[in-house]
LUMVORO-540226 format. One record per residue (C-alpha): residue number from 1; residue in three letters; y negated, x negated, z negated. Coordinates in Angstrom, 1 decimal. Each point is the difference from the previous one (the first is absolute). Example, Ala and Ser with C-alpha at 12.3 -4.5 7.8 and 13.67 -1.06 7.14 Angstrom:
+-----+------+--------+--------+--------+
!  nr ! rest !      Y !      X !      Z !
+-----+------+--------+--------+--------+
!   1 !  ala !    4.5 !  -12.3 !   -7.8 !
!   2 !  ser !   -3.4 !   -1.4 !    0.7 !
+-----+------+--------+--------+--------+
***
This chain:
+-----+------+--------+--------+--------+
!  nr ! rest !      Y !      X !      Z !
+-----+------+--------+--------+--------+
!   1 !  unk !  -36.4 !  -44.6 ! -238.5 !
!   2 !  unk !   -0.6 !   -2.8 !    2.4 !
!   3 !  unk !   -3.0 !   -2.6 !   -0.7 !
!   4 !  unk !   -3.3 !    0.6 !    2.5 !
!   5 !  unk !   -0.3 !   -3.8 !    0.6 !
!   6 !  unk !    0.6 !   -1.5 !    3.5 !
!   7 !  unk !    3.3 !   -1.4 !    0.9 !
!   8 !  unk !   -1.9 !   -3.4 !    0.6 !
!   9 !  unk !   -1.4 !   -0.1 !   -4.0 !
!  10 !  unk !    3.2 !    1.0 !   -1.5 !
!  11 !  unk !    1.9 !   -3.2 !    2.1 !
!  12 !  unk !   -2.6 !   -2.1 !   -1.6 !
!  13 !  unk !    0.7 !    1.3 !   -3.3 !
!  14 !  unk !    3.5 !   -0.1 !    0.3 !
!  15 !  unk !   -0.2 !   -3.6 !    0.9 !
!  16 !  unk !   -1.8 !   -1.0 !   -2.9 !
!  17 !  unk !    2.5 !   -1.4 !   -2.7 !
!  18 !  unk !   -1.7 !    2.4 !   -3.3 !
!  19 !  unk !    0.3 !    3.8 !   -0.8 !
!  20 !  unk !   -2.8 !    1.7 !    1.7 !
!  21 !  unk !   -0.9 !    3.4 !   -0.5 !
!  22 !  unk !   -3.2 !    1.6 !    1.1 !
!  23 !  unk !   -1.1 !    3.4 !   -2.4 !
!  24 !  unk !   -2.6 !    2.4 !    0.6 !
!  25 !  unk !   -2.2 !    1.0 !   -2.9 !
!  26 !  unk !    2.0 !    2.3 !   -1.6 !
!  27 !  unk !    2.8 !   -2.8 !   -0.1 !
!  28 !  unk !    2.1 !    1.4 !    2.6 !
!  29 !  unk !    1.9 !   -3.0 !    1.9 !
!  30 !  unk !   -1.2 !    0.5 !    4.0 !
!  31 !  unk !    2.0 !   -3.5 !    0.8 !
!  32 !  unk !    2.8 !   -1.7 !   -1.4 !
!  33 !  unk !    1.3 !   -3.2 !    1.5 !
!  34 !  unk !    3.3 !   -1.6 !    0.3 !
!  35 !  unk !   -0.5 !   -2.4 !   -2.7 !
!  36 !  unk !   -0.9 !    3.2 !   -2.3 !
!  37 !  unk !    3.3 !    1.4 !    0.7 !
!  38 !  unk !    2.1 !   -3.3 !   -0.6 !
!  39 !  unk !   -1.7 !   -0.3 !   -3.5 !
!  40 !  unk !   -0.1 !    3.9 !   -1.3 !
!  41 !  unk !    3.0 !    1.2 !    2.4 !
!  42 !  unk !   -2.1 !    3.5 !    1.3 !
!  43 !  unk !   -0.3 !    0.0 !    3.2 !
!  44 !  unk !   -3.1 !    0.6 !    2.4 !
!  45 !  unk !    1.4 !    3.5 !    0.2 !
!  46 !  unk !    0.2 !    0.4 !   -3.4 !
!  47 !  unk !   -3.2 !   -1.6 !   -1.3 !
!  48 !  unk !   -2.5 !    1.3 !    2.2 !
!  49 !  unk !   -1.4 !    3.2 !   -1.3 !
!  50 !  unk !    0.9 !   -0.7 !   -3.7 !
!  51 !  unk !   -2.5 !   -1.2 !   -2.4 !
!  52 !  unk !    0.7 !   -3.7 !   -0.5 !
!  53 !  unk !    0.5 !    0.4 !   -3.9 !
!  54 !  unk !    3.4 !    1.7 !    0.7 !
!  55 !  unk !    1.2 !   -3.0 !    1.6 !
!  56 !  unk !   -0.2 !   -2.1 !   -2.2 !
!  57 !  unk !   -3.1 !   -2.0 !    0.9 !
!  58 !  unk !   -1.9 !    0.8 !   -3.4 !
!  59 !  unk !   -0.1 !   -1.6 !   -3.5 !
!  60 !  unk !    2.8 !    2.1 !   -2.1 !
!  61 !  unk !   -2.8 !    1.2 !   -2.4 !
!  62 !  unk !   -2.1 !    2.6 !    1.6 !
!  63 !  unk !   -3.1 !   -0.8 !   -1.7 !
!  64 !  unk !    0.2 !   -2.9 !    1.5 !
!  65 !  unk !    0.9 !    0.8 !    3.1 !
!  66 !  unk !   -2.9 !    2.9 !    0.1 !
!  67 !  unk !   -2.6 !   -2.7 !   -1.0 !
!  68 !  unk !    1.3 !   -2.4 !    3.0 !
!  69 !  unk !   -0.1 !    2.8 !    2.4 !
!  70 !  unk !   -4.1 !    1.0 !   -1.5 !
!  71 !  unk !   -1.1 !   -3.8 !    0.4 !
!  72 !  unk !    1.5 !   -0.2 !    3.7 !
!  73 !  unk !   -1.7 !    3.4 !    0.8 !
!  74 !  unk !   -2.9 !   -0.9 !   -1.5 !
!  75 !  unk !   -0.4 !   -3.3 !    2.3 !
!  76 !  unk !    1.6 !   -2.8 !   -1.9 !
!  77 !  unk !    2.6 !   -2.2 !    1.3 !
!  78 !  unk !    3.3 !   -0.2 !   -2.8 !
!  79 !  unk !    2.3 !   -2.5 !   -0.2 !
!  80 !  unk !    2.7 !   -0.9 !   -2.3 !
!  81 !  unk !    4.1 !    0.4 !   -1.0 !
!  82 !  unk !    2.0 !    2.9 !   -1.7 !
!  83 !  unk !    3.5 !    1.5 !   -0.3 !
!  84 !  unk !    0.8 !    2.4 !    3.0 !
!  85 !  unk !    3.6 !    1.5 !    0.9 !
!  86 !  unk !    1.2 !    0.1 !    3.2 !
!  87 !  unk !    1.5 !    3.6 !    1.4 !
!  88 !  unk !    3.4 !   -1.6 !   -1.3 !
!  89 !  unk !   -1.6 !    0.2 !   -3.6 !
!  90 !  unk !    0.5 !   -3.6 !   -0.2 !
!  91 !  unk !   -3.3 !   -1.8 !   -2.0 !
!  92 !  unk !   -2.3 !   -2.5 !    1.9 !
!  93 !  unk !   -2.6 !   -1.8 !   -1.0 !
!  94 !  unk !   -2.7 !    0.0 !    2.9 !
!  95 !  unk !   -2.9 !   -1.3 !    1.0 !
!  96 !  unk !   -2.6 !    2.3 !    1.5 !
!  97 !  unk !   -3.3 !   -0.6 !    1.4 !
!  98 !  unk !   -2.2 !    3.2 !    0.7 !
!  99 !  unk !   -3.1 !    0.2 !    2.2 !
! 100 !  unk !   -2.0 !    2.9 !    0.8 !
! 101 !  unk !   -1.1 !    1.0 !    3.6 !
! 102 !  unk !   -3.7 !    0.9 !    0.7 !
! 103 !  unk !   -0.8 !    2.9 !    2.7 !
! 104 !  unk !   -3.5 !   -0.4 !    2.1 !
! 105 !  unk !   -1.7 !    1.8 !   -3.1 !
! 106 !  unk !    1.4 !   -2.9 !   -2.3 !
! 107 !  unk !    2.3 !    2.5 !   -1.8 !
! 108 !  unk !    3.6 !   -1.2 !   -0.5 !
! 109 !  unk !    2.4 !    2.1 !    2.3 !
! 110 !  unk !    3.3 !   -1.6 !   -0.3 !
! 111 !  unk !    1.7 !   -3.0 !   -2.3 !
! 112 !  unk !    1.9 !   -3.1 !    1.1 !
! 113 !  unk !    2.3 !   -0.4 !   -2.1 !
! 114 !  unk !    2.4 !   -3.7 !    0.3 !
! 115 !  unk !    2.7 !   -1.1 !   -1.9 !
! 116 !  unk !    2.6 !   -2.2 !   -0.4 !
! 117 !  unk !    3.4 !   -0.7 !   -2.7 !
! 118 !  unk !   -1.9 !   -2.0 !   -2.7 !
! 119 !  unk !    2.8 !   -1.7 !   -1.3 !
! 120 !  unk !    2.0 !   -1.2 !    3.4 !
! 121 !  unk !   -3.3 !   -2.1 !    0.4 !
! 122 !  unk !    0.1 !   -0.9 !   -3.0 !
! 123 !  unk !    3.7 !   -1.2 !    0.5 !
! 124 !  unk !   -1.1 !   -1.9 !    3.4 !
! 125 !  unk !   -2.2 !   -1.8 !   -2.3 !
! 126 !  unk !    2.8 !   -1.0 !   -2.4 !
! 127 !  unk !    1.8 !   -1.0 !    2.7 !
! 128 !  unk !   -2.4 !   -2.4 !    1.7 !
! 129 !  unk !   -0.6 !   -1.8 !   -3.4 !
! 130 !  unk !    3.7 !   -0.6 !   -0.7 !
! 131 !  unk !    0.4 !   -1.4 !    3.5 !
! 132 !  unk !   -3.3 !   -2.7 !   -1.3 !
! 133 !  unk !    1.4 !   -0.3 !   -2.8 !
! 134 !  unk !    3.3 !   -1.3 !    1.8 !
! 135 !  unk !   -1.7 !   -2.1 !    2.5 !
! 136 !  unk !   -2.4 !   -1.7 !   -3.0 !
! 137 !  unk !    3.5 !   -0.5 !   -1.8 !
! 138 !  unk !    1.9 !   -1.6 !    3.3 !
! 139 !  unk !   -3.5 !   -2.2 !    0.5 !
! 140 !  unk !    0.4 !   -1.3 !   -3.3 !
! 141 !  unk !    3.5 !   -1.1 !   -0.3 !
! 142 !  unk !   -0.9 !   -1.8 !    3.6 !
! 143 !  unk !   -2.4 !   -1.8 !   -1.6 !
! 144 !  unk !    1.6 !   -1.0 !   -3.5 !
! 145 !  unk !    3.7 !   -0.5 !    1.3 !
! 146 !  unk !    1.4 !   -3.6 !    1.3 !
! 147 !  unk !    3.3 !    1.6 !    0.8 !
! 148 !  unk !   -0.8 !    1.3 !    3.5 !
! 149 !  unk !    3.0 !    1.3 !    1.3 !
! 150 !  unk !    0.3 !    2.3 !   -3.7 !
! 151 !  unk !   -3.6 !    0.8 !    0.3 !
! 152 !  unk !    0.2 !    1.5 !    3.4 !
! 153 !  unk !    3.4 !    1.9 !   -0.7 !
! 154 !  unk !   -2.0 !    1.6 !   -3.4 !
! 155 !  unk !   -3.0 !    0.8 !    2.1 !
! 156 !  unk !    2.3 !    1.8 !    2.7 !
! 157 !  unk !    1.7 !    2.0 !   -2.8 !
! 158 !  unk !   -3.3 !    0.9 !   -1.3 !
! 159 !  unk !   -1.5 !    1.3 !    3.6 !
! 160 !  unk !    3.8 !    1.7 !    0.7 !
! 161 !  unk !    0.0 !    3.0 !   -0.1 !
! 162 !  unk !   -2.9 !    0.3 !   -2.5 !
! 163 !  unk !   -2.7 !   -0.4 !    3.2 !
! 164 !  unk !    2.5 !   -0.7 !    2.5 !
! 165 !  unk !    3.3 !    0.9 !    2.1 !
! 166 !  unk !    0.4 !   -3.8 !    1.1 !
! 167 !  unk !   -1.9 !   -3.4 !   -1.0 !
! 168 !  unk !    0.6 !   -3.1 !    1.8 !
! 169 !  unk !   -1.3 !   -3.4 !   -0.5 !
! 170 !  unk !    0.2 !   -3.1 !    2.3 !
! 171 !  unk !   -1.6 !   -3.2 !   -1.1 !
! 172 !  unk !   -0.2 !   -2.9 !    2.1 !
! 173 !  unk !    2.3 !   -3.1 !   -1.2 !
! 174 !  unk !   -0.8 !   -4.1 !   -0.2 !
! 175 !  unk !    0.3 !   -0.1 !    3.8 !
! 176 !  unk !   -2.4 !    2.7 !    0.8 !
! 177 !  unk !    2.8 !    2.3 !    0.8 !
! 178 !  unk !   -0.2 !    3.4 !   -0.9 !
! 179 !  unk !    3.1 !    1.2 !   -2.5 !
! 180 !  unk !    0.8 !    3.9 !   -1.2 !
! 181 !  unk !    0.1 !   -1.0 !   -3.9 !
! 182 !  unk !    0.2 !    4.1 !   -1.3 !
! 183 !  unk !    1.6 !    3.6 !    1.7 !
! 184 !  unk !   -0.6 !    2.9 !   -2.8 !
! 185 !  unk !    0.9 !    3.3 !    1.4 !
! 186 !  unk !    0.5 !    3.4 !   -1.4 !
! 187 !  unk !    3.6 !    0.9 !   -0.8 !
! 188 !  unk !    1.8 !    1.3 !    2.5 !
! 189 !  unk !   -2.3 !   -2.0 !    2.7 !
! 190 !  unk !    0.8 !   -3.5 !    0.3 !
! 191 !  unk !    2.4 !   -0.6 !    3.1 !
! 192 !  unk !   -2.1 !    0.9 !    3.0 !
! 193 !  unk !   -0.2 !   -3.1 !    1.7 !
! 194 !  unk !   -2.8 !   -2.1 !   -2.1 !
! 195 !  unk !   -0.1 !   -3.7 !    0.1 !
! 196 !  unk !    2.0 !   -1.4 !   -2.8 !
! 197 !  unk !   -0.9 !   -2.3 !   -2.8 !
! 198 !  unk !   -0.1 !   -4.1 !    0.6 !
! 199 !  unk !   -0.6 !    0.9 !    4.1 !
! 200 !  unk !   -3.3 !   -0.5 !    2.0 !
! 201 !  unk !   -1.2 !    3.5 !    1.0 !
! 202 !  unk !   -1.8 !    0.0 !    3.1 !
! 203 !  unk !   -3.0 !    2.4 !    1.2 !
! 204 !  unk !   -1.7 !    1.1 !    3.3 !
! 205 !  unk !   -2.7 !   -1.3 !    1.1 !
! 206 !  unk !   -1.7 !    3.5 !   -0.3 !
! 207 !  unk !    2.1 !    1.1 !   -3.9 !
! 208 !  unk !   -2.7 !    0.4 !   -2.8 !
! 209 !  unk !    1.7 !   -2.6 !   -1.9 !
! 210 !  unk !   -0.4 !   -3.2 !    3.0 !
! 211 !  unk !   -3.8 !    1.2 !   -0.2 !
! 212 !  unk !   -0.6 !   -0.4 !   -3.6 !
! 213 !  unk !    2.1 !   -3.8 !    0.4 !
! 214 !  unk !   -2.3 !   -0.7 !    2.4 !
! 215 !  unk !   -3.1 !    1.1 !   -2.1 !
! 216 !  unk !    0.8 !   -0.4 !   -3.3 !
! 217 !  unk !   -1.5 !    3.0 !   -1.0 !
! 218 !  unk !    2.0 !    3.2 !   -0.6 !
! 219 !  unk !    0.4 !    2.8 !    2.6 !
! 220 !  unk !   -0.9 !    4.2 !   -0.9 !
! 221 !  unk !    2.2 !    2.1 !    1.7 !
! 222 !  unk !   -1.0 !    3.6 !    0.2 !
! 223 !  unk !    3.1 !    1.8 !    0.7 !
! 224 !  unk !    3.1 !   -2.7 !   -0.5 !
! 225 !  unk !    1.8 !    2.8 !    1.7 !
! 226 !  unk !   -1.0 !   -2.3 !    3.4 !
! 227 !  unk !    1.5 !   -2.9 !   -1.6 !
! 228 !  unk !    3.6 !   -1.6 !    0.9 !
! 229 !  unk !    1.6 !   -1.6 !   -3.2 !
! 230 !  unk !    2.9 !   -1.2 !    1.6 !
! 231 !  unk !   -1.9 !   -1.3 !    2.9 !
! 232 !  unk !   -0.4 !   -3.8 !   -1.5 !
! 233 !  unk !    3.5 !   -1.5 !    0.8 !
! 234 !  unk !    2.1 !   -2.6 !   -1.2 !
! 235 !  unk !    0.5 !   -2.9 !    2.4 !
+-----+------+--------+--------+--------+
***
């Protein structure tokens, strides 16, 4: 069974980064988007046409699942996290959020349901805090530490690889002149034409780098992709 929504809905759903799955009131999935099919492994062929609780999209106790399914019938938004299983049989913990659809009458005629892996956020989150957790670590032995040249090599060995696949630090000498102090790269990585240690690195007008010299402030790139690291040369 195919699903009855346009082409031009089901592109927007498949764009969107959660599960979505669209039910009618009997519980029987009419759309299923990519996302869905990444995090359960059925198919749009497969799912649409079967009642969402044999995929997998249901709380593994059936009264509860029954009195989820009455209080989204019944008009009432549900949200929260249980165990699924993926077609695989492989347990997930997910995070659903289910909203009932009014017809012209008011009476619900389908279910929205959205969901996404509970505990791979949850990871991201983990993740993000380490990485502060570095960077609060790396601010503080900048600011304890009289030993500069040690400091900056335990910093770089902090942010490599734990945040990052390369960390360099140029600081500008008595005279003014700028001087690569510290190259940390990932293993494997470190001969591909950097500036080495003890010599003056020097940037384009237009590199990231000459602008935050010439600000003083520190420069966002959105996709570092864009960015030449070998581009500052030695003289």
């Amino acid at each position: 069974m195919t699903d009855p929504y346009d082409p031009p809905l089901r592109e927007v759903l498949d764009a969107l980064g959660h599960a979505v799955a669209i039910t009618d009131t009997d519980l029987v999935v009419r759309v299923w988007n990519t996302a869905a099919e990444q995090l359960l492994g059925w198919t749009r062929d497969e799912a649409v046409g079967r009642s969402i609780l044999d995929l997998g999209i249901a709380p593994e106790d059936p009264g509860q699942a029954s009195e989820l399914a009455a209080q989204v019938l019944a008009g009432r938004p549900w949200e929260g996290s249980f165990q699924i299983r993926a077609k695989n049989g492989g347990p997930l913990i997910g995070r659903f959020r289910c909203t009932p659809l009014r017809g012209p009458d008011g009476a619900v005629t389908s279910i929205v349901v959205t969901g996404r892996d509970a505990l791979d956020s949850r990871h991201q989150q983990q993740k993000a805090l380490a990485r502060l957790a570095l960077m609060s670590r790396a601010g503080l032995l900048l600011g304890t530490s009289l030993e500069v040249n040690r400091t900056l090599s335990t910093v770089a060995e902090l942010l490599v690889p734990g945040i990052a696949d390369h960390c360099f630090i140029d600081l500008f000498d008595e005279t003014g002149r700028l001087v690569r102090l510290v190259n940390a790269h990932t293993v494997g990585d470190s001969d591909t034409g950097w500036v080495p240690v003890g010599q003056a690195p020097r940037y384009p007008s237009d590199h990231p780098v000459a602008e935050a010299l010439r600000t003083g402030r520190g420069v966002l790139l959105d996709d570092v992709r864009r960015l030449d690291a070998t581009a500052a040369a030695a003289p």
